[in-house]
C-alpha positions as CSV (number, residue, x, y, z in Angstrom):
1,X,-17.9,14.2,12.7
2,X,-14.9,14.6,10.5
3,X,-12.5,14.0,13.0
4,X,-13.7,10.7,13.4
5,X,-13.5,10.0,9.7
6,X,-10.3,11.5,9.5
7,X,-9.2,9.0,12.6
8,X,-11.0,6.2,10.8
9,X,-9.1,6.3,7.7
10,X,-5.9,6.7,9.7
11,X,-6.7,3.9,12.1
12,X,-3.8,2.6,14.2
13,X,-2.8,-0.6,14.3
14,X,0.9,-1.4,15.6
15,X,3.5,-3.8,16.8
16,X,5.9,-4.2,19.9
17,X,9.0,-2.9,19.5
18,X,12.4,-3.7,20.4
19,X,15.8,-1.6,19.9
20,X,18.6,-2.5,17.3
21,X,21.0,-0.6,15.1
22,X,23.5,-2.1,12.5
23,X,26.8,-2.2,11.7
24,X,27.4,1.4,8.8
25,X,26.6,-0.3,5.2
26,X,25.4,0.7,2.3
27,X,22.5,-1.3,0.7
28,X,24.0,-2.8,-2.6
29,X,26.4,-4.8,0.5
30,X,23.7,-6.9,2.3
31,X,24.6,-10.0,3.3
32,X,22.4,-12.9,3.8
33,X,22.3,-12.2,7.7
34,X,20.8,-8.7,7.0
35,X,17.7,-10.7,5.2
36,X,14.0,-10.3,6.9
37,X,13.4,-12.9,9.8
38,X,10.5,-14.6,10.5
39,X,8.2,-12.7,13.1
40,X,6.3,-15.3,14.9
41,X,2.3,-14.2,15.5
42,X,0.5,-14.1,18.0
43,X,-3.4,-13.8,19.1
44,X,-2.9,-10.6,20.4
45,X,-3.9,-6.8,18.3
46,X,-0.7,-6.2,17.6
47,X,1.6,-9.7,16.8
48,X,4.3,-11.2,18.5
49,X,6.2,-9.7,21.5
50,X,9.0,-11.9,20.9
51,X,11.1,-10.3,18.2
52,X,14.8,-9.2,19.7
53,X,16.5,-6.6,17.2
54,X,20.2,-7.4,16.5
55,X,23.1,-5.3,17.0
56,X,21.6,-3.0,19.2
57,X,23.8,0.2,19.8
58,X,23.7,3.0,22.5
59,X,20.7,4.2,24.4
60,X,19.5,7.7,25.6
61,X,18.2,10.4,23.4
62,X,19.3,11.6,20.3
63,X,18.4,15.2,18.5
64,X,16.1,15.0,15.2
65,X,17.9,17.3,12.4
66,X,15.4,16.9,9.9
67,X,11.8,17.3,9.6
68,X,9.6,14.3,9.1
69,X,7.8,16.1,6.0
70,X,9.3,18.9,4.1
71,X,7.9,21.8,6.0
72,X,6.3,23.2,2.8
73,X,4.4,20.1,2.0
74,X,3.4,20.1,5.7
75,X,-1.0,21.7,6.3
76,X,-1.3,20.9,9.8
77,X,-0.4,18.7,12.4
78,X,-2.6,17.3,15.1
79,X,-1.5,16.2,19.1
80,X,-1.2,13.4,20.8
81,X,-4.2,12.6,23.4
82,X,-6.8,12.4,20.6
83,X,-10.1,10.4,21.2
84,X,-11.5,9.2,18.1
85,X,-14.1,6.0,19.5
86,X,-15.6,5.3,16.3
87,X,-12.3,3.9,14.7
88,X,-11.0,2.3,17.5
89,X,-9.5,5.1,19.6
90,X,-11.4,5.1,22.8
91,X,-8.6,6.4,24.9
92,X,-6.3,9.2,24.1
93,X,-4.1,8.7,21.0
94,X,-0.5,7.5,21.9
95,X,0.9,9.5,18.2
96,X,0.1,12.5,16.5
97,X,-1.0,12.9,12.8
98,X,0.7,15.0,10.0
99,X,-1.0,16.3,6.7
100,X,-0.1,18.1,3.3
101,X,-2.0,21.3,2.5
102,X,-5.9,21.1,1.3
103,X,-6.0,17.2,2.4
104,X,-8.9,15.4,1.3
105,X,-10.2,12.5,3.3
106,X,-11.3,11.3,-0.3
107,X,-7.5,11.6,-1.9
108,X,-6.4,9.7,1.2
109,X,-5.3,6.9,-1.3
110,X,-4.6,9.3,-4.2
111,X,-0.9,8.6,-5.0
112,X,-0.8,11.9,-7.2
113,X,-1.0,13.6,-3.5
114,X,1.3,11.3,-1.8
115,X,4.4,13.0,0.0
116,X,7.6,11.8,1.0
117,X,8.2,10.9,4.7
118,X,11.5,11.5,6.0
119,X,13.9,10.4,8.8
120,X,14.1,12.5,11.5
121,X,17.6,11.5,12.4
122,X,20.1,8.4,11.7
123,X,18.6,5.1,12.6
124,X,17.9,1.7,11.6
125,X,14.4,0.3,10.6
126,X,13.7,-2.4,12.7
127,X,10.2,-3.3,12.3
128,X,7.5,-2.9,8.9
129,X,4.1,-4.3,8.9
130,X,0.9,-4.2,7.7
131,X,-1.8,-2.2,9.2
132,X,-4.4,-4.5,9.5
133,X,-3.0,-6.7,7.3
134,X,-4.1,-4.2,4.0
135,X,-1.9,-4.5,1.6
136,X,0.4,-0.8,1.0
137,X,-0.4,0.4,4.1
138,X,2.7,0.3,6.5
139,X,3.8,0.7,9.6
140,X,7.4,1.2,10.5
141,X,9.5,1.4,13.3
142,X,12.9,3.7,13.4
143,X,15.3,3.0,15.8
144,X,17.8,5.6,16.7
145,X,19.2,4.3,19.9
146,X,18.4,1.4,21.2
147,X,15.8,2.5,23.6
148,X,14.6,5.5,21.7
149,X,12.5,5.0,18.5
150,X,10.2,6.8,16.6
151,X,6.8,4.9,14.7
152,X,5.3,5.8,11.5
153,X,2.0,4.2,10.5
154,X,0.1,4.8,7.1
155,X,3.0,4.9,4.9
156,X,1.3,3.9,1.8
157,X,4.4,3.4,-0.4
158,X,8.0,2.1,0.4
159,X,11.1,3.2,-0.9
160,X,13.4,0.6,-3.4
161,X,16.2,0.9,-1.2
162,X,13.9,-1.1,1.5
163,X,11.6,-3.1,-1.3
164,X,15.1,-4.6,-2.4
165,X,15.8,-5.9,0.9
166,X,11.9,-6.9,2.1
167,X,10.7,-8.1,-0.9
168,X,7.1,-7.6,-0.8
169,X,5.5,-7.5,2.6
170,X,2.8,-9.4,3.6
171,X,2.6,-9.5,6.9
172,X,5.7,-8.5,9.0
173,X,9.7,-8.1,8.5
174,X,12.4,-6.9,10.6
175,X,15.1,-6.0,8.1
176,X,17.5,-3.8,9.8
177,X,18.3,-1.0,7.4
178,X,20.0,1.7,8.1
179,X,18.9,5.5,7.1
180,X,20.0,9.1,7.5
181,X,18.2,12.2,8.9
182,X,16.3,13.8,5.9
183,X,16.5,10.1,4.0
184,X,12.9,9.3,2.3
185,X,11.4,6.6,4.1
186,X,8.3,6.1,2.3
187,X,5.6,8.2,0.7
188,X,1.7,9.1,1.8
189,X,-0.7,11.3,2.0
190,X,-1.3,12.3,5.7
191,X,0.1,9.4,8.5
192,X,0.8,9.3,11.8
193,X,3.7,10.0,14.2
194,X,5.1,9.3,17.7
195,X,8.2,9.1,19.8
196,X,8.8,7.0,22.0
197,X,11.5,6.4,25.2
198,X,12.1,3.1,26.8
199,X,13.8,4.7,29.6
200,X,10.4,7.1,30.1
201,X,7.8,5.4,31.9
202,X,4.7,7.3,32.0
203,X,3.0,8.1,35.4
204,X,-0.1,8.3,34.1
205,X,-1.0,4.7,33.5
206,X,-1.3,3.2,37.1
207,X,-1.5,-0.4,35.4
208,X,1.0,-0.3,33.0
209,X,0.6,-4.2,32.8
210,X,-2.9,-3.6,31.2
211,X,-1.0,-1.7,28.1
212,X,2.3,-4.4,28.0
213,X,0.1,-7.0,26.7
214,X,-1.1,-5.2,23.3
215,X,1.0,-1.8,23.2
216,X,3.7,-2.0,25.0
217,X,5.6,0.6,23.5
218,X,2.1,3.4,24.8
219,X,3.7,4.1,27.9
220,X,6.7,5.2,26.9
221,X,5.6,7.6,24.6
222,X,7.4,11.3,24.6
223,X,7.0,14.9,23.6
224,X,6.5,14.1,19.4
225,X,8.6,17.9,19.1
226,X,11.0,17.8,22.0
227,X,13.6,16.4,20.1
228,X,14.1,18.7,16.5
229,X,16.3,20.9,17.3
230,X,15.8,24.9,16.6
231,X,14.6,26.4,14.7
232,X,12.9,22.9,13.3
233,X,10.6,22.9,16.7
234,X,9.6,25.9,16.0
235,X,8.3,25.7,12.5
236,X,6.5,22.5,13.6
237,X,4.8,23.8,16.4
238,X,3.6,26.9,14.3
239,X,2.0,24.1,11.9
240,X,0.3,22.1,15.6
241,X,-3.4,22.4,15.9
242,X,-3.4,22.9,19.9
243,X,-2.4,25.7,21.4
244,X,-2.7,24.7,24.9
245,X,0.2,23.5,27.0
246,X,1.5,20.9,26.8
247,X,1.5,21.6,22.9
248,X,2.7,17.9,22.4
249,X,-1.1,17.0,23.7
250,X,-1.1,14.3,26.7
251,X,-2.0,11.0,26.9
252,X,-2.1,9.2,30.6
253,X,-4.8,10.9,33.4
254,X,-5.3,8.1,35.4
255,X,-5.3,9.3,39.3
256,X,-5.2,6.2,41.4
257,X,-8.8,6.4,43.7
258,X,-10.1,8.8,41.3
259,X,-12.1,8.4,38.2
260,X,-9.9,10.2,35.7
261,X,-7.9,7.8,33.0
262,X,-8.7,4.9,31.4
263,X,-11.1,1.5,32.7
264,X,-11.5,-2.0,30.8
265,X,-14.1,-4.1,31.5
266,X,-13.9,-6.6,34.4
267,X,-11.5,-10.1,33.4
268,X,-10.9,-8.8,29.8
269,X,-7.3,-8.2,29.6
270,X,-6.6,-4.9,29.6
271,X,-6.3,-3.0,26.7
272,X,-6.0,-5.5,24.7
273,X,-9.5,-6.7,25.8
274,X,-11.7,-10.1,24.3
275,X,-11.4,-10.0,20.8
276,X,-7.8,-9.7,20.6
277,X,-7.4,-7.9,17.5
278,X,-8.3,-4.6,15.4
279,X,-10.6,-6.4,13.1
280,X,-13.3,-7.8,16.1
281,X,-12.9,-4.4,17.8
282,X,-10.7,-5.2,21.0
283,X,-11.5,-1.3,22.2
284,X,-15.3,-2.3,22.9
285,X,-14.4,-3.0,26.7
286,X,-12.4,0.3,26.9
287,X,-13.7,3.4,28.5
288,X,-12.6,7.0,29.5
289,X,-12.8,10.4,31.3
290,X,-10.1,12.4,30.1
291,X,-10.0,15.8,28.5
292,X,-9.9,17.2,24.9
293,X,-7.0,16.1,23.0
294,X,-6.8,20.1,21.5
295,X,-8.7,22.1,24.3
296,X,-7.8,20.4,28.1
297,X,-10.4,22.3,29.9
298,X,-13.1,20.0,28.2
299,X,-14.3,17.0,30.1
300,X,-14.4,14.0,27.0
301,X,-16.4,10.6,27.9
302,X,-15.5,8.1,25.4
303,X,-17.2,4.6,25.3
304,X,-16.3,1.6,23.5
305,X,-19.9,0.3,23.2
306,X,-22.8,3.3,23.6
307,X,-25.9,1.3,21.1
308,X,-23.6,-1.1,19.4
309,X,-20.4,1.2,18.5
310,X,-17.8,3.2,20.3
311,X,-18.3,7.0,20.7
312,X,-17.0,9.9,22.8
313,X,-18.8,13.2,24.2
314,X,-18.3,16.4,25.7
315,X,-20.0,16.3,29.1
316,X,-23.0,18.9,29.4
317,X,-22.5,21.6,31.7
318,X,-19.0,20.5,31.7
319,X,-18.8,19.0,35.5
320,X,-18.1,17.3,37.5
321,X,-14.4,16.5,36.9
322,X,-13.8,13.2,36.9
323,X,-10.3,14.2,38.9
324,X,-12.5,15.0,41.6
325,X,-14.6,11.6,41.9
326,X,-13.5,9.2,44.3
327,X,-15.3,6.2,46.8
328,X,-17.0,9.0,48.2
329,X,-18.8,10.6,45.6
330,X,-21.4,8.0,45.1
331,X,-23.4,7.8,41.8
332,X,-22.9,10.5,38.9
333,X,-24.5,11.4,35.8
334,X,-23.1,13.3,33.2
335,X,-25.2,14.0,30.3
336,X,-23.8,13.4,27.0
337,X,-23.7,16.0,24.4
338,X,-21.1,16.1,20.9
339,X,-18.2,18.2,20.5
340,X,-17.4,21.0,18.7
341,X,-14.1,23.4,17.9
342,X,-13.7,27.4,17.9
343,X,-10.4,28.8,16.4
344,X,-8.8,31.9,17.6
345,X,-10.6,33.7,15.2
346,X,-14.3,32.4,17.0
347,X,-14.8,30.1,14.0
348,X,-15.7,26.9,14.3
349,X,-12.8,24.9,12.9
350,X,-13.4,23.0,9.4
351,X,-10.9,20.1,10.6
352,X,-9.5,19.6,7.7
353,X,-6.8,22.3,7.6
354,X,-4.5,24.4,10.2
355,X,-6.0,26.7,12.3
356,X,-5.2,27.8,16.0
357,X,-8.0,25.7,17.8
358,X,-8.5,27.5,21.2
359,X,-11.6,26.2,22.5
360,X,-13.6,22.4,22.4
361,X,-17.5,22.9,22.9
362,X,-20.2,20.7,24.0
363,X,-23.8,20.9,22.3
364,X,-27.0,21.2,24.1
365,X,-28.5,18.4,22.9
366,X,-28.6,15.6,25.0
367,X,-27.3,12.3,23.2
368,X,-27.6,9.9,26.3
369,X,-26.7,9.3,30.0
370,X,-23.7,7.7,31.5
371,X,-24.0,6.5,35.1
372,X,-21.1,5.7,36.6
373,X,-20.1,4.6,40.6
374,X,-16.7,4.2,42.1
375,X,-17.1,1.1,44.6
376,X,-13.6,0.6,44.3
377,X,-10.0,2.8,44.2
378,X,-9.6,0.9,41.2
379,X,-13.6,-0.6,40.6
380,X,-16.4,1.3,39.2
381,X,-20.1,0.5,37.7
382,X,-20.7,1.7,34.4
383,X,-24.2,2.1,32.1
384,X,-25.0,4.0,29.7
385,X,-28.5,5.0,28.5
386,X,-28.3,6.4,25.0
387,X,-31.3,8.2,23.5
388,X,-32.4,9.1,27.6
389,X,-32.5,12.3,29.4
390,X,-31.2,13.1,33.0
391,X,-35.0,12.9,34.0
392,X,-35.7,9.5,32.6
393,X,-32.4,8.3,33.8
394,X,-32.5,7.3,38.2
395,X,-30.7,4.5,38.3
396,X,-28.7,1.4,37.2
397,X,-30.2,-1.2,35.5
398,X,-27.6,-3.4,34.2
399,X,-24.5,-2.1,35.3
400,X,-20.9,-3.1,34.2
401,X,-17.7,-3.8,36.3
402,X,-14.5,-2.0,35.0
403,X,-11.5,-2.1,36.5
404,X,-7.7,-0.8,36.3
């Protein structure tokens, strides 16, 4: 259960990105062109996809010099591939979340226990917004070339050398300001983290159309420690969570004509589904069988509507795999059960400081059936029966189309 309060607080909600880099100035020489634009909105999660950084320069990688937090004031760091229903991710998690030692969910405000957020390397900050439209509580986007960014989100407090050329920010700006690696970009107290490369198109996500219209930048995100360089890499994967392989985490299963990856309900847009927009819950048309976002071998159902909310399970008995469902298989049941977390140590993890997490568990106790049928490569029914055992459970009653 803390997971999903920890995922709650540190929701994510994010904007389209585009690549730019400026001209080398320092900030007391900004000229009226370097002044916030306009962003036009949208009705879509997310805002506008029609912002074009200016003075774009280079593309390909680049190598991160400096860690993101100071690596003392780093507890623990958690992978990519998350599923956290109950705030909003139902799918896997397209960033990674870093905290300071003994984090409290309750201090997650606390500005005593705020630390500074850093530039990995040289870059120009493109994009800040509001997460939801709270007030201090940013999300910023770092170009470093101009197809390779990385994205910041829950920065609670903004340097002045950005305040003096936003002004205060109420909804969105795209200020172009250059920074250093190891420059303070903002302060907090745990927020979250991704990279992401234009010129990377993930496999994973057979419809990437479903993603361009709310997240564009999703399936284009990379390794989150690929690119420090040694012995930074190191250190930061010492501080990761998962042990397994890929240590990054992953994020796109879907196996075209199996069940494996990510649905959305029949004529609802994708992922960006109905209601358009964080507040209305646009993830109550998503669903998922994946795996565990720290332990692979674990089978993870996540719904975006199981009784009125979005939830995710471990799968009792752990089978079938969803890899191996196609047309063919006809109807399955998997009986869901919650999800628990052994360290290397055989403790059960207290999620709320590092540990080497080796192993995800599912409960005994039965929280519900999902029945689901592939009638399709890319069709299937869905129901879900919450409160039911496999016994009282033969059927569909009221089924739902998804699609991919």
């Amino acid at each position: 259960m803390f997971m999903k309060t920890i995922i709650l607080l540190l929701v994510v909600v994010a904007l389209t990105s585009a690549c730019t880099q400026i001209q080398e100035r320092g900030t007391d020489s900004i000229t009226e062109s370097d002044q916030p634009s306009t962003y036009p909105q949208e009705s879509t999660p997310y805002g506008s996809r029609g912002y074009q950084p200016r003075n774009c320069n280079g593309t390909g990688t680049i190598d991160f010099t400096s860690p993101i937090m100071r690596l003392e004031e780093i507890g623990y760091i958690l992978p990519l591939g998350l599923i956290n229903a109950n705030s909003g991710h139902v799918t896997p998690t397209d960033h990674g979340y870093y905290f300071p030692p003994d984090w409290k969910p309750s201090e997650i405000e606390d500005s005593r226990k705020f630390k500074d957020i850093l530039a990995p390397a040289d870059g120009i900050i493109t994009e800040i917004s509001l997460v939801g439209g709270r007030l201090g509580d940013y999300r910023m986007i770092i170009h470093h070339t101009c197809t390779f960014y990385t994205i910041y989100i829950h920065i609670r407090e903004l340097p002045q050398k950005i305040l003096q050329v936003t002004g205060d920010i109420t909804t969105h700006t795209t200020p172009n300001i250059q920074v250093k690696a190891g420059e303070i970009i903002g302060r907090s107290n745990g927020f979250d983290f991704s990279v992401n490369n234009d010129d990377v198109t993930l496999t994973g996500f057979i419809v990437p159309e479903h993603y361009n219209n709310a997240e564009p930048w999703k399936i284009h995100t990379v390794d989150m420690f690929a690119y420090f360089v040694e012995p930074l890499r190191s250190q930061l994967l010492a501080k990761n969570v998962r042990q397994a392989e890929p240590r990054t985490g992953k994020i796109d299963y879907d196996i075209d004509g199996r069940l494996v990856g990510n649905w959305f309900v029949e004529n609802t847009n994708g992922y960006r589904g109905l209601q358009g927009n964080w507040k209305e819950g646009y993830w109550v048309t998503h669903l998922s069988f994946v795996y565990d976002g720290i332990d692979p071998s674990l089978i993870v159902v996540s719904v975006g509507n199981f009784s009125g909310k979005s939830a995710e399970f471990a799968v009792k008995g752990n089978n079938p795999d969803p890899a191996d469902i196609s047309v063919d298989g006809g109807l399955v049941k998997y009986e869901l059960v919650s999800i628990n977390y052994v360290t290397d140590e055989g403790k059960n993890w207290d999620r709320i400081s590092f540990a080497k997490v080796t192993k995800a568990l599912g409960d005994n106790y039965v929280m519900g059936i999902a029945l689901v049928q592939m009638v399709e490569n890319r069709k299937i029914r869905f129901e879900v029966f919450p409160g039911k055992t496999a016994a009282e459970v033969n059927g569909f009653l009221n089924p739902i189309a998804y699609e991919r």
